[in-house]
C-alpha positions as CSV (number, residue, x, y, z in Angstrom):
1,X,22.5,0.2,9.8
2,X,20.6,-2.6,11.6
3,X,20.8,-6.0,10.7
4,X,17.5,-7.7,10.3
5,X,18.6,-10.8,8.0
6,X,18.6,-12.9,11.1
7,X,14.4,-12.1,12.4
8,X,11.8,-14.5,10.7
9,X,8.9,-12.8,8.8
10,X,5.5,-14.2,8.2
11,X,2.3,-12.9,5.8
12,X,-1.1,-13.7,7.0
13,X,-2.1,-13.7,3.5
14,X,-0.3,-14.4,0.2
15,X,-1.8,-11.9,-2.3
16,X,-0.5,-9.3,-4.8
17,X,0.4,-6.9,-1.6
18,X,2.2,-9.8,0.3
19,X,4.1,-11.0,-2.5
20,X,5.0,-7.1,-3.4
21,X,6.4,-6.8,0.0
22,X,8.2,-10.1,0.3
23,X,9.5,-9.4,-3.4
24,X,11.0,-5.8,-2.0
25,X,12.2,-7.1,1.4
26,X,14.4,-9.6,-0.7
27,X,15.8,-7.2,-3.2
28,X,16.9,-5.1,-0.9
29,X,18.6,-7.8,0.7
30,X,16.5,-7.4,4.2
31,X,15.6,-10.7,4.6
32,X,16.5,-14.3,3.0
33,X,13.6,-15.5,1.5
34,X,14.3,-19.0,3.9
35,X,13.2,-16.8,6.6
36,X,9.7,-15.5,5.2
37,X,6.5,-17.3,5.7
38,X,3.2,-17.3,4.2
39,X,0.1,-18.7,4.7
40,X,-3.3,-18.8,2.3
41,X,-5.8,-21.4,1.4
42,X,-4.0,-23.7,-1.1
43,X,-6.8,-23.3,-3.8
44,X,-4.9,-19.7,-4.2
45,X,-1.9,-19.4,-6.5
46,X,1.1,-18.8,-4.1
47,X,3.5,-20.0,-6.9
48,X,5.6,-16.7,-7.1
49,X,6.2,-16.7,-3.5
50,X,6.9,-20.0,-3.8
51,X,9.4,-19.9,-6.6
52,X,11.3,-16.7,-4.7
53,X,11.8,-19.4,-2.0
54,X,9.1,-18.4,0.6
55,X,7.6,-21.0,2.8
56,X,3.8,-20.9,1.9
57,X,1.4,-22.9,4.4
58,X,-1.8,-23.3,4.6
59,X,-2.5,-22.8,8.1
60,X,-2.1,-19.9,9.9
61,X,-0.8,-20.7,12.5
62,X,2.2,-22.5,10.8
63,X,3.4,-19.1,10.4
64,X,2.6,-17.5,13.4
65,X,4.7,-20.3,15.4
66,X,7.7,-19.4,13.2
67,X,7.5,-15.3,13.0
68,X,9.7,-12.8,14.7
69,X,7.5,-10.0,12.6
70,X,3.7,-11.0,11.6
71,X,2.4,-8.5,8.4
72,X,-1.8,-9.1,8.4
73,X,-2.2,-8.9,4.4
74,X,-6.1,-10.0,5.0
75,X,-9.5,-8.2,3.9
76,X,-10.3,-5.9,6.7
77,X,-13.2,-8.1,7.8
78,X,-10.7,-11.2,8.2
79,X,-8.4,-9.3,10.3
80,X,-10.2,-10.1,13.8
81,X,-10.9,-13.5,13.0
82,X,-7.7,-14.6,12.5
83,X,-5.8,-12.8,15.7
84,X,-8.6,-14.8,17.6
85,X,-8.0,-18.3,16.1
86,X,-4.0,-16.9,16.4
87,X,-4.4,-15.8,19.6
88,X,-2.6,-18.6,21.9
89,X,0.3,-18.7,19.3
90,X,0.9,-14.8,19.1
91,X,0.6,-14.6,23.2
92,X,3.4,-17.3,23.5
93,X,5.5,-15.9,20.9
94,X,4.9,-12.0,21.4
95,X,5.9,-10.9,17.7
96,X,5.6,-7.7,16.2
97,X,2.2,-7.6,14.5
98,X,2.0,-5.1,11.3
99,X,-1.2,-4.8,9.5
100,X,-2.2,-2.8,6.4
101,X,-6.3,-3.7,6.2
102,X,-7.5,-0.6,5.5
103,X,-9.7,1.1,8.1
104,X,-9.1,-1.1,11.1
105,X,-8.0,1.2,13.7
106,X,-5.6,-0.1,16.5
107,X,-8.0,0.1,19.2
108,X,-9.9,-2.6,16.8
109,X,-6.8,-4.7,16.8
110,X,-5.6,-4.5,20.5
111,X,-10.1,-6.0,20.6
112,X,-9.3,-9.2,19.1
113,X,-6.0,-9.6,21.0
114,X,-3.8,-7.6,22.6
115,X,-0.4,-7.4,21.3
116,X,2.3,-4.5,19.5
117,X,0.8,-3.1,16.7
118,X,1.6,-0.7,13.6
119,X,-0.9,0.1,11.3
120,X,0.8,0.4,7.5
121,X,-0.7,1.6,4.7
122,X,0.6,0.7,1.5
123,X,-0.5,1.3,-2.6
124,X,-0.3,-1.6,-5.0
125,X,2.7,0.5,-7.1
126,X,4.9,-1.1,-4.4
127,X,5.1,-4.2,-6.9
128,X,7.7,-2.3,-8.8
129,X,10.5,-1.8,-5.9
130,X,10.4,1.9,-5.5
131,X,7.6,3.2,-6.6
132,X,4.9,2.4,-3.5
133,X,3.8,5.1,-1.0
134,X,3.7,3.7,2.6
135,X,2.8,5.2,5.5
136,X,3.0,3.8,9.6
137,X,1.6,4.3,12.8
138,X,3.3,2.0,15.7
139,X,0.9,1.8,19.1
140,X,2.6,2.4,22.2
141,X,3.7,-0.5,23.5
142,X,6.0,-0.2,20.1
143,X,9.9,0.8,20.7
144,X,11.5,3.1,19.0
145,X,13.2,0.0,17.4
146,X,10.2,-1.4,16.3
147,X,9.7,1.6,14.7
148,X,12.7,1.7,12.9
149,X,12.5,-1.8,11.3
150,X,8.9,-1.1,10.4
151,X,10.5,2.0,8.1
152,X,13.5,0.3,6.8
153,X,11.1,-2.9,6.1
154,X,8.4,-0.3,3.8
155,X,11.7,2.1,2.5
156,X,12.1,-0.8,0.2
157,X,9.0,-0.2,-1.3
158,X,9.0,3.5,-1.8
159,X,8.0,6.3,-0.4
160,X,7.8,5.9,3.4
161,X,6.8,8.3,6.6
162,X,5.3,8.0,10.0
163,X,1.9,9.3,10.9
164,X,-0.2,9.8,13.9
165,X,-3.2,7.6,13.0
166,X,-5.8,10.3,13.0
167,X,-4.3,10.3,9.7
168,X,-4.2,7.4,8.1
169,X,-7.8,7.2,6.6
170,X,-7.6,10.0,4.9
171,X,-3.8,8.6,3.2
172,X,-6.0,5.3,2.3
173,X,-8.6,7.6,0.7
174,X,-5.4,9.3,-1.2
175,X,-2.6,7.3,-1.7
176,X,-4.0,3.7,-0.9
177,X,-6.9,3.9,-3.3
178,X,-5.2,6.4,-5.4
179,X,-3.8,3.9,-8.2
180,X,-7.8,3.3,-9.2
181,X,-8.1,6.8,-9.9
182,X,-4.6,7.3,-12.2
183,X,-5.5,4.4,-13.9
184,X,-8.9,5.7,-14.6
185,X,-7.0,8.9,-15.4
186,X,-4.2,7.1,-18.0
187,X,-7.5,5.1,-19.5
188,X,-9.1,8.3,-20.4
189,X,-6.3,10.1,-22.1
190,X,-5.9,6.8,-23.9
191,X,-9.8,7.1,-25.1
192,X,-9.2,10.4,-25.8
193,X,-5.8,9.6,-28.5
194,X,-7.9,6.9,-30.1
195,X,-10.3,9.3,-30.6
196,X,-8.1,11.6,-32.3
197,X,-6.5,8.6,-34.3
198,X,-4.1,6.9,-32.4
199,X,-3.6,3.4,-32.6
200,X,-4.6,2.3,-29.0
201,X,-1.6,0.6,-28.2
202,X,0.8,3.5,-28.8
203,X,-2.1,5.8,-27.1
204,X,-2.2,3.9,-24.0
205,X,1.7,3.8,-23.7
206,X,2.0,7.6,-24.5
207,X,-0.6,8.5,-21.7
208,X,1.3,5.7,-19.1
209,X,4.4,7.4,-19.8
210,X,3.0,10.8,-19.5
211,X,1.8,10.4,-16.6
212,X,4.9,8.6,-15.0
213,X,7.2,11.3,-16.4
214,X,5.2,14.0,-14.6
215,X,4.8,12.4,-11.5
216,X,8.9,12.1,-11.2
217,X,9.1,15.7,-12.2
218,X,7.0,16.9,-8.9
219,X,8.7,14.3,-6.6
220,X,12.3,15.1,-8.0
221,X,12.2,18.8,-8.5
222,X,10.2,20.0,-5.4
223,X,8.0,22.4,-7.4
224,X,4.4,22.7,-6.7
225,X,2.7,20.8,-9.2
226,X,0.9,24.2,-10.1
227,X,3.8,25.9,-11.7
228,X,5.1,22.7,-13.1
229,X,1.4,22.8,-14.8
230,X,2.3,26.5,-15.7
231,X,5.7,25.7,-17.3
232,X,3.2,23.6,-20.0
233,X,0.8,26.1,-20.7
234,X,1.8,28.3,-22.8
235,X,-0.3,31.5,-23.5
236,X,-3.0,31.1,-26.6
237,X,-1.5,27.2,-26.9
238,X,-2.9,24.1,-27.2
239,X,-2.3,22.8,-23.7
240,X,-4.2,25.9,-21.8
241,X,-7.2,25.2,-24.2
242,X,-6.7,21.8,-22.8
243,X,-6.8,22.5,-19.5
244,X,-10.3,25.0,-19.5
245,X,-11.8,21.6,-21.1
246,X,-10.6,19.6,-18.2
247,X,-11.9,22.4,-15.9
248,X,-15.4,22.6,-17.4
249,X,-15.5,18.8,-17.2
250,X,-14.6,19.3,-13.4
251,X,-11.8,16.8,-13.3
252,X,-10.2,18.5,-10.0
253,X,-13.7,18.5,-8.3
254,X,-14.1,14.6,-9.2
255,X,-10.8,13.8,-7.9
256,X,-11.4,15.6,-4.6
257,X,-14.6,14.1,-4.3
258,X,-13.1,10.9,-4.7
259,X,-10.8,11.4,-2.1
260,X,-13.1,12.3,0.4
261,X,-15.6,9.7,-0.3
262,X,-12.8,6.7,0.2
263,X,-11.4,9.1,3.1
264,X,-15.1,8.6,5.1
265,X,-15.1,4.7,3.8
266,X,-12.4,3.2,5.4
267,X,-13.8,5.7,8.5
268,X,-16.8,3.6,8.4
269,X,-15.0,0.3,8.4
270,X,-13.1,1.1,11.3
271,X,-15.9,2.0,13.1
272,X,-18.1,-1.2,12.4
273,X,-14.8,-3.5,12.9
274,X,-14.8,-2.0,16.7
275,X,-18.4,-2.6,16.6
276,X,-17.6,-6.5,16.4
């Protein structure tokens, strides 16, 4: 395997995602935490990247003058702003540039300044080592060894695979704005013990755990989660009565729905970030 300990990382950006990634590139052992930077404005709390032992700045360019690997963890409509004021810095320095704004296409990227791209998209469950779902879309001026380190830098999250980028809105509309949804989801069964009695702390632990267990039972067994749903309901039992409710309440039809409206979303972001 690769050894990366040696390249310098920097995160245009110090929020809950950056610190999630710096947080997995460490435990994994990837890269020393003396060799990460970060930059945000210094009205922000950057104290648990500070306390791992990153380098937080407040300029941006403090980090892009030290970066092998540059990871844009801005709002979408900051991203061409700051690869403008960076410009000079990431010309003369040439790093690999990885950003995870949702909806900005690489064509809207390569606008503001051209360099090597890879679009990432990553869920907020990567702040528990393990448990995020990433996926990447390198440019072509990429090598396949750009490539590689982008994977082995996101495999520490989670789930990881490469995508062509037609993709890649319709993963944020799934997996990158999925978390809202299951949380909405675990609330709801919550409501729905405390209804029936339950004390809502035990309720809302229940459902969390529920919903956690089945999750690892479709990624560990490989079963669709249709028969997995199957195994549960039982005929004349309380879970298939259950599940007509949830059908009459149109649970899969909201879910879909919701899918497809964040799907077109970040579609409409990345067209009116090209428009700029």
């Amino acid at each position: 395997m690769a050894d990366y300990s040696n390249l310098t990382v920097g995160f245009i950006g110090a929020g809950k995602m950056a610190t999630a990634m710096a947080t997995g590139f460490f435990n994994a052992g990837l890269f020393k935490p003396s060799r990460m930077f970060a930059s945000c404005p210094s009205e922000w709390d950057s104290s648990e990247l500070q306390n791992m032992g990153v380098q937080v700045f407040e300029a941006n360019l403090d980090v892009t003058e030290r970066s092998d690997v540059i990871i844009l963890a801005v709002k979408p409509d900051t991203v061409a702003p700051v690869l403008r004021e960076v410009s000079q810095s990431l010309s003369k320095k040439q790093p690999l540039i990885i950003s995870i704004a949702a909806g900005i296409t690489i064509a809207a990227l390569e606008k503001a300044h051209s360099g090597r791209y890879v679009r990432v998209m990553p869920n907020t469950p990567a702040v528990n080592p393990g448990y995020g779902a990433s996926v990447f879309c390198p440019d072509f001026k990429c090598s396949p060894d750009d490539a590689k380190l982008v994977e082995r830098m996101f495999s520490c999250l989670g789930f990881c695979s490469p995508i062509p980028e037609y993709l890649m809105d319709a993963v944020t509309g799934l997996s990158g704005s999925g978390p809202a949804y299951v949380f909405t989801v675990i609330e709801a069964l919550s409501d729905g013990g405390v209804k029936m009695g339950l004390p809502r702390d035990l309720s809302t632990k229940l459902a969390a755990q529920t919903v956690l267990g089945a999750a690892k039972m479709v990624v560990e067994s490989g079963q669709h989660p249709a028969v997995l749903r199957d195994n549960v309901a039982s005929a004349g039992g309380t879970t298939i009565h259950g599940l007509h409710a949830l059908e009459q309440g149109g649970i899969r039809n909201a879910l879909i729905t919701a899918v497809e409206a964040a799907t077109k979303r970040s579609i409409e972001m990345g067209q009116s970030s090209q428009k700029k």
